[in-house]
C-alpha beads as a LAMMPS data file, in Angstrom:
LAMMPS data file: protein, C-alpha beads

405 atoms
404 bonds

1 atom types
1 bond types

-500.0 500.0 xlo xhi
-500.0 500.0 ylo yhi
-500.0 500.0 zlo zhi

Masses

1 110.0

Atoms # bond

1 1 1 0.000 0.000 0.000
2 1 1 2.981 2.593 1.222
3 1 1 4.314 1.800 -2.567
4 1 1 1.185 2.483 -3.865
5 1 1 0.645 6.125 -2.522
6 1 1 4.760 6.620 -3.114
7 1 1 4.459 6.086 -6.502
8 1 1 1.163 7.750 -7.008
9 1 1 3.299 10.798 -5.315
10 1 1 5.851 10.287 -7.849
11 1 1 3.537 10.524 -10.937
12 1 1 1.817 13.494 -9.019
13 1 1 5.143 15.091 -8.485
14 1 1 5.978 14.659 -12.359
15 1 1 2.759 16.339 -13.920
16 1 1 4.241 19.920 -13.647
17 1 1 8.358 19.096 -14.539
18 1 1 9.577 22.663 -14.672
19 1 1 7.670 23.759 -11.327
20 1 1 9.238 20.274 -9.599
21 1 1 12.647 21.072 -11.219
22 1 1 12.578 24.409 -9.694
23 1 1 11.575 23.231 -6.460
24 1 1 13.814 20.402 -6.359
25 1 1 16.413 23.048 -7.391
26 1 1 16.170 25.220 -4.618
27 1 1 16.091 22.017 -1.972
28 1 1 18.957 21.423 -3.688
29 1 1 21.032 24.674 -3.471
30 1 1 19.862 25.198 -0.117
31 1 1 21.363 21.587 0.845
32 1 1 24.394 22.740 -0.781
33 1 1 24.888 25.719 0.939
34 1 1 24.214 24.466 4.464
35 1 1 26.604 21.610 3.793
36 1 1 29.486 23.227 2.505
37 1 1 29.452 26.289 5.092
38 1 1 29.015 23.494 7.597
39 1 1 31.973 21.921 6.027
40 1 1 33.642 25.353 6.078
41 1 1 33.374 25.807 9.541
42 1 1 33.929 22.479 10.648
43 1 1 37.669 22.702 8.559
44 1 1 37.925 26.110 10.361
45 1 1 37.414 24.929 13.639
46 1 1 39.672 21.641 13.433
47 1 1 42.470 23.982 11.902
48 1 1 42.127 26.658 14.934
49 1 1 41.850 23.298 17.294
50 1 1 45.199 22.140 15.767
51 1 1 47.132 25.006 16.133
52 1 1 46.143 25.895 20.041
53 1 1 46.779 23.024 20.692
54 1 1 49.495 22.833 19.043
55 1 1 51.210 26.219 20.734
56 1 1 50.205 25.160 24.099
57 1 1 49.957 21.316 24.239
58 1 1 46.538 19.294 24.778
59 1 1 47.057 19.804 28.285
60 1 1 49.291 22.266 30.404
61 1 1 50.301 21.440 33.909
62 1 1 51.576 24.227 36.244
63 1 1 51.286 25.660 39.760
64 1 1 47.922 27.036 40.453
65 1 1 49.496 30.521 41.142
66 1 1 50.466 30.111 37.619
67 1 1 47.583 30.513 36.214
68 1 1 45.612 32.435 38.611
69 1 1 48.303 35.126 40.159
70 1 1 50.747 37.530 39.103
71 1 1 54.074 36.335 39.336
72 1 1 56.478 39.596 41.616
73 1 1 59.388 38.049 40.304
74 1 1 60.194 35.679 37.069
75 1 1 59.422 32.017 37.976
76 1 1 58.025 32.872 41.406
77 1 1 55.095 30.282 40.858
78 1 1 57.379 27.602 38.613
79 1 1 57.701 23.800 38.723
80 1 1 60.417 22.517 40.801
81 1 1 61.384 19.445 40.127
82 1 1 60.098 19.845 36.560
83 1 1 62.251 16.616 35.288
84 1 1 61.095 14.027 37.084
85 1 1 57.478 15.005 36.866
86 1 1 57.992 15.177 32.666
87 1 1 58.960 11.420 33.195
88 1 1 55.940 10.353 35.043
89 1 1 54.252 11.692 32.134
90 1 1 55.942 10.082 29.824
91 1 1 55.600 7.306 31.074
92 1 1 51.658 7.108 30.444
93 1 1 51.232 5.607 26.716
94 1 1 49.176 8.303 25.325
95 1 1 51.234 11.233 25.797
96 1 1 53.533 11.235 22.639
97 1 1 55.458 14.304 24.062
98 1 1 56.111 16.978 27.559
99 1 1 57.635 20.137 26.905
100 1 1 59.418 22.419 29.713
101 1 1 58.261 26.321 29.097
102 1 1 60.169 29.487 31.139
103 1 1 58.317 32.473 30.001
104 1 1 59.284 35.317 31.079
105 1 1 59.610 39.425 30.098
106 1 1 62.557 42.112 29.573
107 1 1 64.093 44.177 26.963
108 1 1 66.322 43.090 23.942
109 1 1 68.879 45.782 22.898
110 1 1 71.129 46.019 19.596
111 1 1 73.488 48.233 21.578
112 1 1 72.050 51.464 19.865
113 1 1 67.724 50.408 20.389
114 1 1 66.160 48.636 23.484
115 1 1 62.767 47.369 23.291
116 1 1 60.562 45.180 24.941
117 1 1 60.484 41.387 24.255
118 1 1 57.804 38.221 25.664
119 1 1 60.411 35.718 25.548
120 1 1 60.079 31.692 25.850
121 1 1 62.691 29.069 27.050
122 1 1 61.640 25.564 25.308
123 1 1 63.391 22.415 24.071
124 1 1 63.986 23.715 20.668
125 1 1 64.558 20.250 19.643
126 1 1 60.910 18.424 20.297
127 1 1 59.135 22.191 20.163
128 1 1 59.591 23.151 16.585
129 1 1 58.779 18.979 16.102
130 1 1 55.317 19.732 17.634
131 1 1 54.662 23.369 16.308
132 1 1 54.459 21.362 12.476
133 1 1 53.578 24.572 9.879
134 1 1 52.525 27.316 12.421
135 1 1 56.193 28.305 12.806
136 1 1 57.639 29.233 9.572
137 1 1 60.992 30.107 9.574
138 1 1 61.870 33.125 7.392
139 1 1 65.618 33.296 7.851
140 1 1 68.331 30.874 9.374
141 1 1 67.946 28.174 11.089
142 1 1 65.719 26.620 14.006
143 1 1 67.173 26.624 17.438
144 1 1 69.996 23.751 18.631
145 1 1 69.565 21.638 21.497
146 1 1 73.503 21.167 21.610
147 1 1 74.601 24.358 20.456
148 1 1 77.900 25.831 22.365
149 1 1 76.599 29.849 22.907
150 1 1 73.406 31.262 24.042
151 1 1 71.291 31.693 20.609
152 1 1 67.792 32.936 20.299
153 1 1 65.419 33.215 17.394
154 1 1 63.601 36.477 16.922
155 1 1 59.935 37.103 15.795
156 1 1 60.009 38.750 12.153
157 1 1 58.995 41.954 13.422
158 1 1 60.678 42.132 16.256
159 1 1 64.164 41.303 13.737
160 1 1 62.898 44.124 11.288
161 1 1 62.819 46.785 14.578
162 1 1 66.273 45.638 15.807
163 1 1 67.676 45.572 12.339
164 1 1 68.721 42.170 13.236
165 1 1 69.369 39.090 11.107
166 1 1 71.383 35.313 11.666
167 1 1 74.494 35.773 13.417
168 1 1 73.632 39.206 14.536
169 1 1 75.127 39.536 18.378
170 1 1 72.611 41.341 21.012
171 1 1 72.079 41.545 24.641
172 1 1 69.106 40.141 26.704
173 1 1 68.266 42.426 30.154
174 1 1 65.522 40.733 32.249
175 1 1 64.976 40.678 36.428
176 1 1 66.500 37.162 37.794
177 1 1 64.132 35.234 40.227
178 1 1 66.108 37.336 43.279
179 1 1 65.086 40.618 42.058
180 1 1 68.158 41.682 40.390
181 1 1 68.566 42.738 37.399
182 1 1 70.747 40.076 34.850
183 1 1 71.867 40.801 30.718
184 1 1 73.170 38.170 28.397
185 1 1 74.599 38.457 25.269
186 1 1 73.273 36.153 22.689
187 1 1 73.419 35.280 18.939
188 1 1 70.448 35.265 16.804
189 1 1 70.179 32.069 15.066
190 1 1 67.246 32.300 12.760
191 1 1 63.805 34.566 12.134
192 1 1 60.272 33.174 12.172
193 1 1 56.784 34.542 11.493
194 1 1 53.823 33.054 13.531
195 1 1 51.290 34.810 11.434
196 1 1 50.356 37.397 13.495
197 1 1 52.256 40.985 13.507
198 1 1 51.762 41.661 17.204
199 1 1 53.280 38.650 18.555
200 1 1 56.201 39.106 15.989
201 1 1 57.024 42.350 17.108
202 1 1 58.110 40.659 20.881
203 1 1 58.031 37.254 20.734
204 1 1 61.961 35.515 21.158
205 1 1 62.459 31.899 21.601
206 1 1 65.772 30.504 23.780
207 1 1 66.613 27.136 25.194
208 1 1 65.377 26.209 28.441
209 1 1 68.927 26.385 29.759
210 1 1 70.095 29.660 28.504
211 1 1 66.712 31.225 30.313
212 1 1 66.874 29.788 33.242
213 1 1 70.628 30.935 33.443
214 1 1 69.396 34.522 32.732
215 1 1 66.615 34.020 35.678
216 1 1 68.745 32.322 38.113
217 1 1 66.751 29.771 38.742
218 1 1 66.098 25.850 37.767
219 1 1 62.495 26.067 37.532
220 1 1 60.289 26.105 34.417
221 1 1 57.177 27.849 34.459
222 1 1 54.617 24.802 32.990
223 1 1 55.038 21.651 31.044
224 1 1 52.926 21.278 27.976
225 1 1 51.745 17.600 27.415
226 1 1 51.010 16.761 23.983
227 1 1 49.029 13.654 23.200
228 1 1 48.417 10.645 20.709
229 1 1 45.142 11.901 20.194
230 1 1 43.418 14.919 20.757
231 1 1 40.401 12.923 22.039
232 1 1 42.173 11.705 24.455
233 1 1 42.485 15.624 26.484
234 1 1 39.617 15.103 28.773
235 1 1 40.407 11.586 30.174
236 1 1 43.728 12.481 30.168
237 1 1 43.375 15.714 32.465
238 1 1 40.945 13.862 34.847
239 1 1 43.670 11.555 35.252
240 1 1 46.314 13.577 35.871
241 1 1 44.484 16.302 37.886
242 1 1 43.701 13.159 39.892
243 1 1 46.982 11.970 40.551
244 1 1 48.444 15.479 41.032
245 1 1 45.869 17.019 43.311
246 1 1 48.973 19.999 44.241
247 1 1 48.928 21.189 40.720
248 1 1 46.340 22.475 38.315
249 1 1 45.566 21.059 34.917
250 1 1 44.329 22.734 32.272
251 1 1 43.574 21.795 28.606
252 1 1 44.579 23.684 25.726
253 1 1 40.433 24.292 24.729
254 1 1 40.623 26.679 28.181
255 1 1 43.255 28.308 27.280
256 1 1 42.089 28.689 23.524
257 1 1 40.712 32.326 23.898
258 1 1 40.739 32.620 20.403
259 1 1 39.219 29.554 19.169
260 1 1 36.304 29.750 21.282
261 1 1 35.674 33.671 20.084
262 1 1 36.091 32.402 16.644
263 1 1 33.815 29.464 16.952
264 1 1 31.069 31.237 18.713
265 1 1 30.689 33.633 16.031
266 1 1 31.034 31.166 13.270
267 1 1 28.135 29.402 15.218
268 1 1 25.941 32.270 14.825
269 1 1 26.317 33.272 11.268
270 1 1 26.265 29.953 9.677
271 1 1 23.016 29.249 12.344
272 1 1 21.370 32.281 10.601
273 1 1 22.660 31.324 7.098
274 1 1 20.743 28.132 7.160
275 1 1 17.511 29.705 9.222
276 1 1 17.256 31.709 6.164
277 1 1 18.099 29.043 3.571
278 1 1 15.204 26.965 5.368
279 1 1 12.772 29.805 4.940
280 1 1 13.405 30.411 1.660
281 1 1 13.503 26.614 1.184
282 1 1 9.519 26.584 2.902
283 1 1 8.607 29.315 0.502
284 1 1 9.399 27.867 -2.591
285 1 1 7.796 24.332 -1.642
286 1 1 4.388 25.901 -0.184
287 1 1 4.301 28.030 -3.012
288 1 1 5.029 25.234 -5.356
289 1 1 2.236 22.680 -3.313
290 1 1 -0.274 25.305 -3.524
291 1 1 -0.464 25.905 -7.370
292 1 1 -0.523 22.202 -7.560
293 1 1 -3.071 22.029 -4.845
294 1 1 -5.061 24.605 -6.588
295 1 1 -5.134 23.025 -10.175
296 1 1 -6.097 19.526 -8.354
297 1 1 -8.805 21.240 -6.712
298 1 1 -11.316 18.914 -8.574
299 1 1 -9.455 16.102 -8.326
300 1 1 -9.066 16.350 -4.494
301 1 1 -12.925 16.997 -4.293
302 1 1 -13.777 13.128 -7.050
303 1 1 -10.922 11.666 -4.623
304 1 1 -13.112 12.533 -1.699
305 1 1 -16.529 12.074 -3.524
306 1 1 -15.029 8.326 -4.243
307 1 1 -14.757 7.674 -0.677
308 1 1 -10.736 8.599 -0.039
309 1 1 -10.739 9.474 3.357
310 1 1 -8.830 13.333 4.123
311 1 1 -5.695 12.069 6.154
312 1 1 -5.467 9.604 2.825
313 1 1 -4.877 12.593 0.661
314 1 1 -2.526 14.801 3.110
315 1 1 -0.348 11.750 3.432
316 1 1 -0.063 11.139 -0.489
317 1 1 0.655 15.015 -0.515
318 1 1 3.053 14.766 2.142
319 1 1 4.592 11.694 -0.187
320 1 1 4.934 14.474 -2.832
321 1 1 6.553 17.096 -0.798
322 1 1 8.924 14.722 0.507
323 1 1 9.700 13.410 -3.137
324 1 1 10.960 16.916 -3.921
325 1 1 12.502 17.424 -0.999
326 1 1 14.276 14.332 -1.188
327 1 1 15.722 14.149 -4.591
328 1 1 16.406 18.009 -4.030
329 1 1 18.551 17.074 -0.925
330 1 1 20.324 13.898 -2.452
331 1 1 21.568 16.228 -5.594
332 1 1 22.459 19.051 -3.022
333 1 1 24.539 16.530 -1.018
334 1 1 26.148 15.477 -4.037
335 1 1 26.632 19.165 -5.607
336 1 1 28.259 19.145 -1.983
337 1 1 30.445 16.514 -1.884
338 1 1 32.092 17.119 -5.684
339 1 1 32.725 20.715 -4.289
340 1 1 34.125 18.934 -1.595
341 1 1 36.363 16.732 -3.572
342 1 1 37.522 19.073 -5.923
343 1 1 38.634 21.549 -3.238
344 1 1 41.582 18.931 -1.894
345 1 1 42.490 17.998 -5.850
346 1 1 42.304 21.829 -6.704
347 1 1 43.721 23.720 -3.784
348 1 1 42.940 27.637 -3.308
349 1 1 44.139 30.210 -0.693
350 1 1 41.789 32.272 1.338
351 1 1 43.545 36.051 1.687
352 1 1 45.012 36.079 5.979
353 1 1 42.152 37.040 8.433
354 1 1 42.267 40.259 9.815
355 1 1 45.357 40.662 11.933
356 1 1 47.467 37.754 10.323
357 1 1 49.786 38.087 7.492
358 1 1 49.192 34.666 6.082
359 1 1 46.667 33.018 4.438
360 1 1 45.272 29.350 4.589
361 1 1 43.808 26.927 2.024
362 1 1 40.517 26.443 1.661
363 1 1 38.608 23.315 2.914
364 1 1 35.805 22.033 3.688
365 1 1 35.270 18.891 5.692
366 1 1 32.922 15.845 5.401
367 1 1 30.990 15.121 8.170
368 1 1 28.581 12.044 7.547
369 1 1 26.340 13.180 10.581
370 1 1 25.814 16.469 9.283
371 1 1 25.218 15.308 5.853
372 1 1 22.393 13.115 7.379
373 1 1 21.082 15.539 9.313
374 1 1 21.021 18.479 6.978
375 1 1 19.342 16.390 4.239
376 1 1 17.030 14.714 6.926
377 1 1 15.662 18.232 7.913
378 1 1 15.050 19.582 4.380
379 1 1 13.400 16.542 3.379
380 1 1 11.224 17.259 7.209
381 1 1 11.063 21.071 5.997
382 1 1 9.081 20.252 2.341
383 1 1 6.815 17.420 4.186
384 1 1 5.207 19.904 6.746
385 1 1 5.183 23.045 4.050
386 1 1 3.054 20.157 1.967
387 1 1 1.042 19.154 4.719
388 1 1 0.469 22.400 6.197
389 1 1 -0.655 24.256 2.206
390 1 1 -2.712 21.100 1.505
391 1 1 -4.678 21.002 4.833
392 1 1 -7.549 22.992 4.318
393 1 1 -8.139 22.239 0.562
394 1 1 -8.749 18.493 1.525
395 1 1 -10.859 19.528 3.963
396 1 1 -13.123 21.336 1.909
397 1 1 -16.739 20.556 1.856
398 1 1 -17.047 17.847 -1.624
399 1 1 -19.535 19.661 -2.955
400 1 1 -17.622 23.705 -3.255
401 1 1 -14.408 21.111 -4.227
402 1 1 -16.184 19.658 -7.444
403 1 1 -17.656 23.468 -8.359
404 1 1 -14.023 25.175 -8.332
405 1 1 -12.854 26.756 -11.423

Bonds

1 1 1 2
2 1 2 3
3 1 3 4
4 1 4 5
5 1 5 6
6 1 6 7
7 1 7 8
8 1 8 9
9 1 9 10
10 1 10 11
11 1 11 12
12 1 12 13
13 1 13 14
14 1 14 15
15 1 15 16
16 1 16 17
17 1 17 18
18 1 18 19
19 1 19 20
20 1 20 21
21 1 21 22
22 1 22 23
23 1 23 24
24 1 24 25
25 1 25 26
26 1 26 27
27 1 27 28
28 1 28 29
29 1 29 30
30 1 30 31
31 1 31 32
32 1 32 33
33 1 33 34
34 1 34 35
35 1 35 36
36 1 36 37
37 1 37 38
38 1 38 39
39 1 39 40
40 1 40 41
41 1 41 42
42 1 42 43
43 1 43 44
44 1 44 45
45 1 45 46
46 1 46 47
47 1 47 48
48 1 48 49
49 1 49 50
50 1 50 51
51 1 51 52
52 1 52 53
53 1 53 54
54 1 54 55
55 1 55 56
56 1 56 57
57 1 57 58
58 1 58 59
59 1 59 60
60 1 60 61
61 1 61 62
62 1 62 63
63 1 63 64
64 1 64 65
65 1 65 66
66 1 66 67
67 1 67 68
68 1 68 69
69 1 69 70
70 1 70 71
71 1 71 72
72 1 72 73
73 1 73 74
74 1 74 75
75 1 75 76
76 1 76 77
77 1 77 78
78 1 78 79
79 1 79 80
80 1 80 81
81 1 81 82
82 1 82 83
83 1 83 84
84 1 84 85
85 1 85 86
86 1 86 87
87 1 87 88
88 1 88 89
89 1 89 90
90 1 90 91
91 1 91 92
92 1 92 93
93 1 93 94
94 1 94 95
95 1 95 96
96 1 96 97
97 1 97 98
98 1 98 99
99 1 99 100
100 1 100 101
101 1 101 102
102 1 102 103
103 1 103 104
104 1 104 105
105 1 105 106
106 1 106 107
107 1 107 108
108 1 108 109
109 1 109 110
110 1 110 111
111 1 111 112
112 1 112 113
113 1 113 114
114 1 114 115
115 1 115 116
116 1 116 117
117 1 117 118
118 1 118 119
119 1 119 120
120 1 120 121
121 1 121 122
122 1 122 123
123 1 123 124
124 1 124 125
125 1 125 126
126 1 126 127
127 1 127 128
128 1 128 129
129 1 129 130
130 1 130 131
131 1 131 132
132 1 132 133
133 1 133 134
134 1 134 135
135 1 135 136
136 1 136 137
137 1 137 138
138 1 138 139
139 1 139 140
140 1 140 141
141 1 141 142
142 1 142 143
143 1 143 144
144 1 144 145
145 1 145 146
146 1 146 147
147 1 147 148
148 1 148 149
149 1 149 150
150 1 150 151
151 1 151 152
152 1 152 153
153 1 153 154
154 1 154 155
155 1 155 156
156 1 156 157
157 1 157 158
158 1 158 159
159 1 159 160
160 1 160 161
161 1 161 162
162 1 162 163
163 1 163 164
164 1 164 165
165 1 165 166
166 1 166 167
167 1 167 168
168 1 168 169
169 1 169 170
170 1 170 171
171 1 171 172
172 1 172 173
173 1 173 174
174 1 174 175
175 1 175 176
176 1 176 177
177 1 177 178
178 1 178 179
179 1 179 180
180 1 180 181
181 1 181 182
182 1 182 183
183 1 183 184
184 1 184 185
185 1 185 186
186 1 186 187
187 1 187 188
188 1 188 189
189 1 189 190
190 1 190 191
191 1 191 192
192 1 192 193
193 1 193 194
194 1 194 195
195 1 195 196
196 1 196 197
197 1 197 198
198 1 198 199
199 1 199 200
200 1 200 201
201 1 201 202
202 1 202 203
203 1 203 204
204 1 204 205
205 1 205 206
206 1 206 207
207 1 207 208
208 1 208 209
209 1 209 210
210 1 210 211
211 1 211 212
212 1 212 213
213 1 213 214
214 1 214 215
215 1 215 216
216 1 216 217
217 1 217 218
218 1 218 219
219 1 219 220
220 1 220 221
221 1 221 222
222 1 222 223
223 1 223 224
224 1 224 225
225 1 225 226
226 1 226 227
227 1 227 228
228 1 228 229
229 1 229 230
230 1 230 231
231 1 231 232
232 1 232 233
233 1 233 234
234 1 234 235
235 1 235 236
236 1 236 237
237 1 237 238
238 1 238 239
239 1 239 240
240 1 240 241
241 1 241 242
242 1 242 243
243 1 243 244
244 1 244 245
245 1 245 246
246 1 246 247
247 1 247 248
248 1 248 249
249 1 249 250
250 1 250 251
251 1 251 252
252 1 252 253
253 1 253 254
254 1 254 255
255 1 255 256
256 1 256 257
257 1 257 258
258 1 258 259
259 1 259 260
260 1 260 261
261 1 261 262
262 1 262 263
263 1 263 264
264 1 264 265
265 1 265 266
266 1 266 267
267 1 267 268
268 1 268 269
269 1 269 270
270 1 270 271
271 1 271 272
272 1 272 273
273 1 273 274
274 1 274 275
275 1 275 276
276 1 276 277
277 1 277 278
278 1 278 279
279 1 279 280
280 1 280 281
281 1 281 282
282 1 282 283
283 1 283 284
284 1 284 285
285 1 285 286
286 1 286 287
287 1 287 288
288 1 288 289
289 1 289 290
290 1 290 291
291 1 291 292
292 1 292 293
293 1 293 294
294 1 294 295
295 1 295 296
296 1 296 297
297 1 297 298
298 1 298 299
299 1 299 300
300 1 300 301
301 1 301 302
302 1 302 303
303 1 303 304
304 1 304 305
305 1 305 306
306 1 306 307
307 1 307 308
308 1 308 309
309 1 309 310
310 1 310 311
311 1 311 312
312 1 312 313
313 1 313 314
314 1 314 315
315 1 315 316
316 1 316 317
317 1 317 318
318 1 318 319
319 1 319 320
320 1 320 321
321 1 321 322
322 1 322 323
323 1 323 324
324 1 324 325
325 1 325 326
326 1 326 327
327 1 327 328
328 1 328 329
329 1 329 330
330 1 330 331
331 1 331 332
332 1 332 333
333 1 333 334
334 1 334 335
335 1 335 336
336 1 336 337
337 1 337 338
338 1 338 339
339 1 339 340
340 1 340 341
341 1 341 342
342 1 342 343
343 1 343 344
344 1 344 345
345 1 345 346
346 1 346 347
347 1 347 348
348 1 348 349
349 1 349 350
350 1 350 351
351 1 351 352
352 1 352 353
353 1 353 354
354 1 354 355
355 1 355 356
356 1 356 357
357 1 357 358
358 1 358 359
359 1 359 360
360 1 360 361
361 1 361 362
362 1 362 363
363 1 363 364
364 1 364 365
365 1 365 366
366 1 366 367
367 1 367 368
368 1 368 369
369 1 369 370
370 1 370 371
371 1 371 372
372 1 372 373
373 1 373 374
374 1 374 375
375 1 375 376
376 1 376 377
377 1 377 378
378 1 378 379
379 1 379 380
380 1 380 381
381 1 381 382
382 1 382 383
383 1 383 384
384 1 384 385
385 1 385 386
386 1 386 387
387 1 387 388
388 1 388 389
389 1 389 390
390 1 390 391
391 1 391 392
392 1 392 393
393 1 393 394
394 1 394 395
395 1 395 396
396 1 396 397
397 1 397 398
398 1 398 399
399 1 399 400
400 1 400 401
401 1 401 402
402 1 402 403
403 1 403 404
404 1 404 405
């Protein structure tokens, strides 16, 4: 019987071609377009995800003071005993990597221009491993685990103000974890660019070792714990907040200030963008329904006259709508996934966000769930615009049915 009424819908649905093909080309567009700005987001998001994560490690373990206090002095809230804590860590099969981190502040002079720097001590050797293509070097090389002198690498602005390049000799001044005051003459060893002017106009990089000899002092300010698997973060911190009840845990999504700005206003456009593409979806069906509805007019009132009851004729309807809606969301789901497709054989660059100086390809992901789902509700969104257009005509009285011109 359902195949019956299906492919009476079908026929019904194929009486009027160029009204159905525009109907089932706007289900289709509108599939499209929720799908691959889904997609677009969802690549966005993963690639922000990445590279927080990335900069800070999936989870960071530190003093609470750390996070939650001002230090006086450099390192007045750091790790002790930093070394043997990295290999506990270690030790646990899912984390692939734990980095030591000394940040601290001071100025950077040339001899002839001071100005202020946001340094970092790391491993240079498993850091710039992790960091993967949000570090790009722009001159030299990358920082030496076993190199001889103090070195640093200088942000690309930062290089530009100092007039500085590889090999170029200049003096860090910071306060030691006593109070004092402490320089240190150092080689630049290469330039990078992280993207983003503002941090490249301070940021420095050093060896753990040649900042902790400039702060007098063997802490290290966190340890950033990179895992297998970023799925892995929250079982991870649970267990390791768990087993270290003295220090604080974080994960890199609460410290992702960024990411979380950026996502929440992605989440609002691309919500409006398909409340509107669903409204204009609605439209187009009900208006398509009720011209059909209209012309069958008669045909609704013999149907009735012959005994077909009125909950018959709204689900055969209903059959229709969803006919459109779902051949109109199948082709937009494959209009989506060639798009798809061709953007990884066929890369192109979107121009850098506001505030960045580089740009990023374009992707879009493939999510299977929202595939379903998106094509799911527009083949929902032309059923109840059917229904809802055809209720009161197959309610009409039989008799004013028949008499309609």
């Amino acid at each position: 019987m359902q195949l019956m009424w299906l492919k009476f819908a079908v026929q019904n649905s194929l009486r009027n071609r160029r009204r159905s093909l525009v109907t089932v080309s706007i289900a289709a567009l509108g599939t499209a377009a929720i799908l691959l700005a889904g997609g677009f987001a969802l690549s966005t998001y993963q690639g922000l995800a990445e590279m927080a994560a990335r900069s800070t490690g999936h989870l960071v373990i530190a003093n609470p003071a750390q996070f939650d206090k001002d230090e006086d002095t450099p390192l007045q809230h750091g790790l002790d005993n930093a070394d043997t804590l990295r290999n506990s860590l270690l030790a646990d099969p899912e984390v692939r990597q734990v980095l030591p981190r000394v940040e601290f502040s001071g100025l950077i002079s040339n001899g002839d221009k001071s100005t202020v720097m946001m340094a970092t001590g790391i491993d240079p050797d498993s850091e710039f491993a992790v960091r993967g293509p949000f570090l790009s070097v722009t001159a030299g090389e990358v920082l030496g685990s076993n190199s001889q002198s103090a070195e640093v690498m200088l942000g690309e602005g930062l290089a530009k103000s100092l007039k500085a390049r590889p090999g170029s000799r200049l003096t860090l001044l910071a306060s030691t974890a006593d109070g004092a005051l402490n320089a240190m003459d150092v080689q630049v060893k290469g330039v990078f660019s992280t993207g983003v002017p503002e941090m490249d106009l301070r940021f420095v990089y050093t060896d753990v070792a040649t900042a902790q000899k400039l702060l007098n002092s063997p802490r290290v300010s966190s340890l950033g714990v990179f895992l297998a698997r970023m799925e892995n973060t929250e079982p991870a911190l649970q267990r390791w907040a768990a087993a270290h009840p003295e220090l604080k845990v974080k994960s890199w999504l609460e410290l992702a200030f960024f990411y979380q700005a950026v996502r929440n206003l992605y989440n609002r456009i691309f919500g409006a963008l398909g409340l509107i593409i669903g409204v204009i979806v609605v439209f187009v069906v009900t208006n398509a329904m009720a011209m059909a509805i209209i012309e069958r007019t008669r045909e609704i009132g013999t149907l009735r006259a012959m005994g077909t009851l009125p909950r018959q004729l709204l689900h055969t309807l209903g059959l229709e709508g969803m006919v459109l809606g779902g051949v109109g969301a199948v082709a937009g789901a494959l209009l989506a996934l060639a798009v798809t497709v061709f953007l990884l054989v066929v890369p192109f660059e979107m121009p850098p966000p506001p505030g960045q100086t580089k740009g990023y390809p374009l992707l879009v992901t493939f999510d299977a769930i929202m595939y379903l789902i998106t094509m799911g509700s527009m083949v929902l969104l032309t059923v109840l615009a059917s229904v809802w257009v055809a209720r009161k005509t197959v309610h009409m009285p039989v008799v004013d049915a028949l008499s309609h011109t």
